[in-house]
N, C-alpha and C positions, 0 to 999 in steps of 0.2 A: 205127482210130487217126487222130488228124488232121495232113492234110498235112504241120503246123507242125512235125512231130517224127518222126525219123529213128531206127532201130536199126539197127545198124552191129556188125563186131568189128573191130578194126587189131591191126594186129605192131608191133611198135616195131623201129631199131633193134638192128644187134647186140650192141653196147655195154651197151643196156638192156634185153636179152633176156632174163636170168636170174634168177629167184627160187629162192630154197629151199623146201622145201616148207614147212616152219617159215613163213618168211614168208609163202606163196601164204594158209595156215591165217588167219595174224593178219588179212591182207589184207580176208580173205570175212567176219574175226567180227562181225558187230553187234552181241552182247553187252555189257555193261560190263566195260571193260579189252581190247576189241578197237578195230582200228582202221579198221570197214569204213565208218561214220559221217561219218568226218571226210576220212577219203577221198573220197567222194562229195559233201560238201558243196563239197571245195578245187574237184573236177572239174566239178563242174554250173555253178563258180564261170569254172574258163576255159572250158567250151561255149558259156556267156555273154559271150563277152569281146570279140565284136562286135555284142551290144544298145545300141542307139540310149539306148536310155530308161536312167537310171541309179538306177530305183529297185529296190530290191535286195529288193524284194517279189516282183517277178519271179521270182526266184529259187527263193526260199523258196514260190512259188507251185509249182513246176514241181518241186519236190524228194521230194513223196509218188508223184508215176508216172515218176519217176527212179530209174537203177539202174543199176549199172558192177558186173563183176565181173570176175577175174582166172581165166584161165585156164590150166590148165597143161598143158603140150604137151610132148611127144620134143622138139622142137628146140627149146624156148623156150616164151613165154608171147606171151598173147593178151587185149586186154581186150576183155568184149562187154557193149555201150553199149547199154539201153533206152531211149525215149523221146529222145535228146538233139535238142535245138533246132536246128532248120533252118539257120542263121546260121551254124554251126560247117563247111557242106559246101559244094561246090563242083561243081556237076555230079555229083551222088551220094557224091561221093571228099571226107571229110573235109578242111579244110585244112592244109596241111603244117606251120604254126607253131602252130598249135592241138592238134595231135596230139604233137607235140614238147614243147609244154608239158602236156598231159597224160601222160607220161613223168617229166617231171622232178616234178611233184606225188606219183609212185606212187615214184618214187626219194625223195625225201628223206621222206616221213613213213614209206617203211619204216626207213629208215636212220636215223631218228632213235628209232623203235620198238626196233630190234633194240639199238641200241647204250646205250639206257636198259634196258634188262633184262638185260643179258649183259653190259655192258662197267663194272666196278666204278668203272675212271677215267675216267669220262662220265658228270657230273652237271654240275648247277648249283649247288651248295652251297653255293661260295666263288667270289670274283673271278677267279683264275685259272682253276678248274674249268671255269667258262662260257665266258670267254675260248679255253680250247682247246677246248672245246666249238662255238664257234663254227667257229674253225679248221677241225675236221672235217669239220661241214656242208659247209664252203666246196671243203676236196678233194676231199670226195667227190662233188662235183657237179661237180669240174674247172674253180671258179672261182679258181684263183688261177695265173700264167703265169708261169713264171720267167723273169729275165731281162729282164724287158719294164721299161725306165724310168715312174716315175710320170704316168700317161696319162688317170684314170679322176676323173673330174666326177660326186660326187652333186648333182642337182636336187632339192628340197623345193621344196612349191607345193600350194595348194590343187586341186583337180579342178575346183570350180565356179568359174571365174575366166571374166571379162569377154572375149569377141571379142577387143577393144584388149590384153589382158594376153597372150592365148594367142597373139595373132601375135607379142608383144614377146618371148616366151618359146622362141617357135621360133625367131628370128632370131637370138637368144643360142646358142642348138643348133647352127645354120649356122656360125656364128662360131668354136665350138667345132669341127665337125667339121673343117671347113676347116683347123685347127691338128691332126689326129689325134688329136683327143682323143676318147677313150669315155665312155659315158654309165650313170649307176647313179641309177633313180629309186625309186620304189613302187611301178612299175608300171600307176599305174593311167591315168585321163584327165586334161585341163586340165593344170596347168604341171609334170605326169610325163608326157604323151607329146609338149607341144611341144616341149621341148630335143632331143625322141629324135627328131622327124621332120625339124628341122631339123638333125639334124648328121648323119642318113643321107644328106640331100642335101649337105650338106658336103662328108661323105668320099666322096661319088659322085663327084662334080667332079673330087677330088683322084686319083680311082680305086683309092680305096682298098676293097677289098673282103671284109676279114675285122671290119670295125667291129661293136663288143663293146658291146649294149641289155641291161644287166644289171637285172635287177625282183628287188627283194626285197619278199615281206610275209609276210603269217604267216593262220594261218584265221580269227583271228577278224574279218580285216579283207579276206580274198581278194572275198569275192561283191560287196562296196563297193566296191571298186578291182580289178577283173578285169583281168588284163594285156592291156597295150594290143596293138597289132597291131605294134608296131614290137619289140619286148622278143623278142630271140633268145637269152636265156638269165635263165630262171625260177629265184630261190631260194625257197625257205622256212622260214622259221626258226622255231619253236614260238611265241613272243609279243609282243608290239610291244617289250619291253625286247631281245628280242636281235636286233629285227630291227632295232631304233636303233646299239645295240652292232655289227651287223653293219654298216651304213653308215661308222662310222669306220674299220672296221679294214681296211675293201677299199679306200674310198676315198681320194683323194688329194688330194682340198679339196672347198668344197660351195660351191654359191650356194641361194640361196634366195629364191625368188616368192612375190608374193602370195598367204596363203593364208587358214585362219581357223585353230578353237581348236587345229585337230592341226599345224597349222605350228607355232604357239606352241610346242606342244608338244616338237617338235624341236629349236624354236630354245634353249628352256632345257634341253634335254638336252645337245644341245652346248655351250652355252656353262656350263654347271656343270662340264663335263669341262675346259674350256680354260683355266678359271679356277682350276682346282684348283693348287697351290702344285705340286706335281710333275711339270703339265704349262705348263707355264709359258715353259720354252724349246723346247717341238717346236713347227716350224712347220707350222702347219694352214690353210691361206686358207679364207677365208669373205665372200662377199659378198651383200648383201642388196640384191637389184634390181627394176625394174618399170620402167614404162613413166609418159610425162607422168600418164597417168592414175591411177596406182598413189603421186603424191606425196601423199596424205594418209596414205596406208595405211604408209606407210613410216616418215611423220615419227612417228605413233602409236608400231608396233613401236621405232625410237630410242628415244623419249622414254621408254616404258615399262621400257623394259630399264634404261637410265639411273635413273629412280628407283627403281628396284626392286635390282639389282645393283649400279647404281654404274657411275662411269666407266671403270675398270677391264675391266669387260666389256666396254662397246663398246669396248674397243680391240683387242677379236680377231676387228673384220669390220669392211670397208669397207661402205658404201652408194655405188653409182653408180645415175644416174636417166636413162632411158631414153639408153642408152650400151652396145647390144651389142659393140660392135669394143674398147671399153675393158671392156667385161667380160670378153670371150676374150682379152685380154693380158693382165691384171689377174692373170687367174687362171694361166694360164699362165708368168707372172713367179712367182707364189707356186708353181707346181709345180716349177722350177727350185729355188727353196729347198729344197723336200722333195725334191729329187732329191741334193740336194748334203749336206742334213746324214744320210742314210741311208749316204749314201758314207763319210762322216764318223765315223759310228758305227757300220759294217758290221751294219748293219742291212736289214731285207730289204725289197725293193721290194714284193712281194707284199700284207704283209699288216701292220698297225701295230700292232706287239707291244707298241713304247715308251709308249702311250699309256697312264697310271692312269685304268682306270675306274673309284671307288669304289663300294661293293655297293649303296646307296640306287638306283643307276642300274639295276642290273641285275634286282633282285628283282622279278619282277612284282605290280605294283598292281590290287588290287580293287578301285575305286570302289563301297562301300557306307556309311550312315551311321553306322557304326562308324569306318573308316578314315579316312573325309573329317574326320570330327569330331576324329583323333587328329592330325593333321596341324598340324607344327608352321610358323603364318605370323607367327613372328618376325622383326625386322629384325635380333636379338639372338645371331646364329646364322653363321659363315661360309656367306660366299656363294654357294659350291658346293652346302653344305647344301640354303640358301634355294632356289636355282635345283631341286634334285630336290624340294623340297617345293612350289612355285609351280608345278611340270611337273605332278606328280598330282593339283594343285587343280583345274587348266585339265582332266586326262583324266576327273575325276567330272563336270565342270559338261558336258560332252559327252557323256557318258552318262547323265545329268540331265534335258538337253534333248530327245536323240535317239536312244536305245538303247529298245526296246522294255521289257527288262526295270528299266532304271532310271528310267524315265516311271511304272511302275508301282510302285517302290519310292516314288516322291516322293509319289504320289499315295495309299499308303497310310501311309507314316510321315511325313512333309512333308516342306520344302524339308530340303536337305543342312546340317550346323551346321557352321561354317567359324570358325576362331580366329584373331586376328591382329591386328598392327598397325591403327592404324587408315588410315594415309595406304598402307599396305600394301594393305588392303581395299578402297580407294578405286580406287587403280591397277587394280587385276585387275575391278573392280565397269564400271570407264572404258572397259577393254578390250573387253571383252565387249560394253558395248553399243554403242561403236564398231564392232566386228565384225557383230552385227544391222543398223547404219545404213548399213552397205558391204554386204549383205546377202552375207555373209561366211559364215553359219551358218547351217545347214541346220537349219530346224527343222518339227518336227511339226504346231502350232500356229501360225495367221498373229500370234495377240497372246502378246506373248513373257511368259512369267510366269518371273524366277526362282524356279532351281531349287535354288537356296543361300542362305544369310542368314549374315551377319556376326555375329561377338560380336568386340566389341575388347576388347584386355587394356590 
């Protein structure tokens, strides 16, 4: 076997020592309708999660002489690691937060296994369904604290951002920790682990030392964004719809860094949710920041949202420009709001019940050229609407670009067929290659070919 790869077995944990045997079974199955698969891919995904290199070919390189299984023991369980990557150990002894996040990966996709087959009121069917559904994830990984005032800062930010952005990104982190404030990104690198490195050194200063690096993602996006080194508590949520859904209901306002099409992509998640006629008076802050060098990429994002939503949108985020210490008061002023109207309507600090999130948001989207082509980009449509149908435009043309399997869908049925306005078409057509000229998007090929074509109505 070569050097590079270690086989190991670890205990976890007594907390997390217990399986049924029911579960240990589902655990080991690779069949279809087991869950040994997707376990193995989340896990090879954190053994990875101090790789320099962030091509996630890696990964999938090292996934055929890769192998985890579950063992079950008199006192507990035991997982025994094949092949795993040298990176993950430490003088032979795996490391402490990698092991820990391999724990919480084996906790929640059993717990989301067990509770879709045996628990009748656990689904995703309907808006509230998912909603408590989420909720459960969230207890039963022991993310939610009661008691504790509104404390926790989602970051959004792309991974590939500039030297200049990622110190801007950490300094805003410092600023934050420095106020006690907690951190909730996607765990992955670039502007999700700056805010997290800068505000552990924050709350170091302050001596605060129980500070809360929350990562949420989901599998199909873990081996891309592998939790960074700072992230001391890993969630998982089954699909990027709830693992967006999961960011508002923990969090307690967001900022948002330079990123490309998957920022966009949050950014019209959220603001379809903020804009919606019944979320209209909870207060959410949202700011959208960078550094001198991040002012074109900024004014873009503005201007786009403006013509595409309307002014109305931008009125549920501030922009400040390289202005850390106004961004951790900024925000901080708007966590007081949400501290005050929760009070107000005995509401729970935990977890944001109040919020409608309407089902377009929730359902998860297949980017294939069936769905894209069904996608309504009228101007003729509430804005909430528009904002969920402009989010799934932005998730096909990414998986268009960069997904393995949808470079191969484009390449055998052609570009994606897109409907719409036409100053609508234009915006999103502007964005996109803005996002290329910032080299903002990751792509396959160095000459960019769209991977969608317009028809206006």
């Amino acid at each position: 076997m070569s050097r590079e790869f270690i086989n190991t077995t670890i205990t976890p944990d007594p907390a997390n020592n217990i399986l049924s045997q029911d579960e240990v079974r589902r655990v080991r199955d690779s069949s279809e309708g087991g869950i040994k698969e997707l376990f193995k891919k989340c896990a090879l995904a954190v053994l990875n999660s101090l790789e320099l290199n962030d091509d996630i070919r890696i990964v999938q390189r090292q996934l055929a002489d890769f192998d985890i299984n579950v063992i079950q023991r008199d006192r507990g369980i035991k997982l025994e690691i094949i092949n795993a990557p040298h990176q993950a150990f430490i003088d032979g002894e795996m490391i402490q937060g990698i092991k820990e996040h391999l724990f919480s990966v084996l906790r929640d996709i059993v717990f989301l296994d067990q509770a879709l087959r045996y628990n009748p009121a656990f689904d995703f069917s309907n808006g509230q369904a998912t909603t408590n559904a989420i909720f459960n994830i969230f207890r039963n990984a022991n993310s939610m604290r009661l008691g504790q005032e509104p404390n926790k800062v989602v970051c959004w930010g792309g991974h590939a951002i500039s030297d200049s952005e990622y110190e801007y990104c950490k300094e805003v982190g410092y600023r934050l920790g420095l106020r006690a404030m907690n951190i909730i990104t996607g765990c992955g690198s670039g502007a999700m682990k700056g805010p997290m490195k800068g505000a552990l050194i924050g709350q170091s200063k302050q001596r605060i030392n129980n500070g809360r690096f929350i990562g949420i993602t989901e599998p199909g996006i873990i081996a891309a964004e592998s939790p960074n080194p700072i992230v001391n508590e890993l969630v998982i949520m089954p699909d990027i719809e709830k693992r967006l859904e999961a960011f508002v209901r923990l969090g307690h306002g967001i900022i948002i860094f330079p990123g490309g099409v998957g920022t966009m992509e949050e950014i019209l998640y959220l603001l379809g949710i903020l804009i919606d006629e019944d979320n209209r008076d909870i207060p959410f802050p949202v700011i959208i920041t960078g550094n001198k060098d991040s002012v074109d990429y900024l004014d873009k994002i503005d201007q786009f949202i403006r013509n595409t939503l309307g002014t109305e949108a931008s009125n549920h985020y501030q922009i400040i420009i390289d202005d850390p210490t106004q961004v951790a008061k900024t925000i901080q002023s708007g966590l007081s709001e949400v501290t005050q109207f929760r009070k107000d309507m005995d509401d729970a600090f935990h977890f944001n019940w109040r919020l409608k999130i309407d089902s377009l948001f929730q359902q998860p989207f297949h980017p294939d050229h069936e769905s894209m082509m069904a996608l309504n980009l009228s101007k003729d449509q509430d804005k909430h609407i528009l904002a969920a149908n402009l989010r799934k435009a932005f998730s096909g043309i990414v998986t268009g670009n960069v997904k393995e399997k949808g470079i191969e869908a484009i390449e055998k049925y052609g570009p994606f067929k897109l409907t719409g306005d036409v100053s609508l078409c234009r915006e999103v057509d502007d964005l996109v290659q803005e996002f290329i000229k910032q080299h903002r998007m990751k792509l396959i090929a160095e000459d960019y070919r769209p991977c969608y074509e317009f028809t206006a109505t």
